[in-house]
C-alpha positions as CSV (number, residue, x, y, z in Angstrom):
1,X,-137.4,1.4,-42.7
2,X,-139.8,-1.5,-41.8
3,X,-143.2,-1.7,-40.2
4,X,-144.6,-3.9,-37.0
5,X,-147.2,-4.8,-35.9
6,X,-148.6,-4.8,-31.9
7,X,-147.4,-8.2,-30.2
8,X,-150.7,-9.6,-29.3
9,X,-150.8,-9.6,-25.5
10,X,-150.0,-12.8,-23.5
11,X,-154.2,-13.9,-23.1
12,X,-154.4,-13.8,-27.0
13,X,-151.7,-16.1,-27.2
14,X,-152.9,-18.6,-24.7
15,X,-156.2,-18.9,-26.5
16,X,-154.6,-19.5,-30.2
17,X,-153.2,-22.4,-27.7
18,X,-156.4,-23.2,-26.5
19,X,-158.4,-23.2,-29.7
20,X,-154.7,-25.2,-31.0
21,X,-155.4,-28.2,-28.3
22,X,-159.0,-28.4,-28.2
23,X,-158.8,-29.2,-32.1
24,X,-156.9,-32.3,-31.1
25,X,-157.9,-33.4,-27.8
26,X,-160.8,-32.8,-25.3
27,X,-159.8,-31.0,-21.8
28,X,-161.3,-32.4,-18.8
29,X,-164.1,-29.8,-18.8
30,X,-165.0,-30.7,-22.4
31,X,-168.8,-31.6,-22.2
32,X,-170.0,-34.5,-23.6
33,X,-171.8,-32.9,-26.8
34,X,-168.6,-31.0,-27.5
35,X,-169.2,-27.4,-26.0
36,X,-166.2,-26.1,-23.6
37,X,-166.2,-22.9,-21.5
38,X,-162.4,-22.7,-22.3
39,X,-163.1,-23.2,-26.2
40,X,-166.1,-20.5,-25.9
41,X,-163.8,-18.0,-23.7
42,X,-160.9,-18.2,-25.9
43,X,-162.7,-17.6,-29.1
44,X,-164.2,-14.4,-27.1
45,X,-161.2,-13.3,-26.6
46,X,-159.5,-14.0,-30.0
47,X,-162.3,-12.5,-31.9
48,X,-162.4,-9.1,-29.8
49,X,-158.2,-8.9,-30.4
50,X,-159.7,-9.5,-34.3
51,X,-162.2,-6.6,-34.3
52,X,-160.1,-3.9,-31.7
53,X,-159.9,-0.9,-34.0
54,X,-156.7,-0.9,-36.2
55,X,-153.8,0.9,-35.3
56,X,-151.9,2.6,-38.0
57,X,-148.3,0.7,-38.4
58,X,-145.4,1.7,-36.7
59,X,-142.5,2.9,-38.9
60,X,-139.2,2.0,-37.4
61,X,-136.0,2.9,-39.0
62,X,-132.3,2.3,-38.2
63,X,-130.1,4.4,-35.9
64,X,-127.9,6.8,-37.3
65,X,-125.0,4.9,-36.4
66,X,-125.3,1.7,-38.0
67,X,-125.6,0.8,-41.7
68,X,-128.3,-1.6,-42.5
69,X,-127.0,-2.7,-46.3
70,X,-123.9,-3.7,-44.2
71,X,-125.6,-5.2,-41.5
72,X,-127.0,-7.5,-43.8
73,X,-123.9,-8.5,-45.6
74,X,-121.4,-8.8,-42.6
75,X,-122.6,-10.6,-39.2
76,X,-122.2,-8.6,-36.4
77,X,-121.3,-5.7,-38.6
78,X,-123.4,-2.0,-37.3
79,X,-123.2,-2.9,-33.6
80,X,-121.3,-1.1,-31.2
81,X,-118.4,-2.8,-29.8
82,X,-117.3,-1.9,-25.9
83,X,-113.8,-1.5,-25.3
84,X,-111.7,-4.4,-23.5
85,X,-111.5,-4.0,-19.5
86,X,-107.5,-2.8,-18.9
């Protein structure tokens, strides 16, 4: 059994990317005493994915039919095969 997480949704991503470039480089909208609308919408939007209320975790646990300790020793080992076309 192992525990995940939410994927953060695809606008939370782009600002980490924002946030990421605007530490290097300045966009063309950059002002001249440093402020951004970008910068300041992406960090809005990181900080409410920050303070959303919690989830609990998602427990997720193996089918039936496959055998995780093998899994991990043998590659490919726990997945279902499909039989050859005749």
């Amino acid at each position: 059994m192992y525990e995940t997480r939410p994927e953060p949704p695809f606008r939370v991503l782009m600002a980490g990317y924002v946030v990421d470039f605007h530490h290097r480089h300045a966009c063309p909208r950059c002002q001249p005493d440093g402020t951004c609308r970008r910068l300041t919408a992406a960090a809005e939007t990181l900080r409410a994915w920050r303070d959303r209320p919690q989830r609990p975790l998602t427990h997720h646990t193996a089918p039936d039919h496959i055998d995780p300790e093998r899994t991990l020793r043998e590659p490919g080992a726990g997945t279902q095969q499909t039989p050859a076309a005749p």
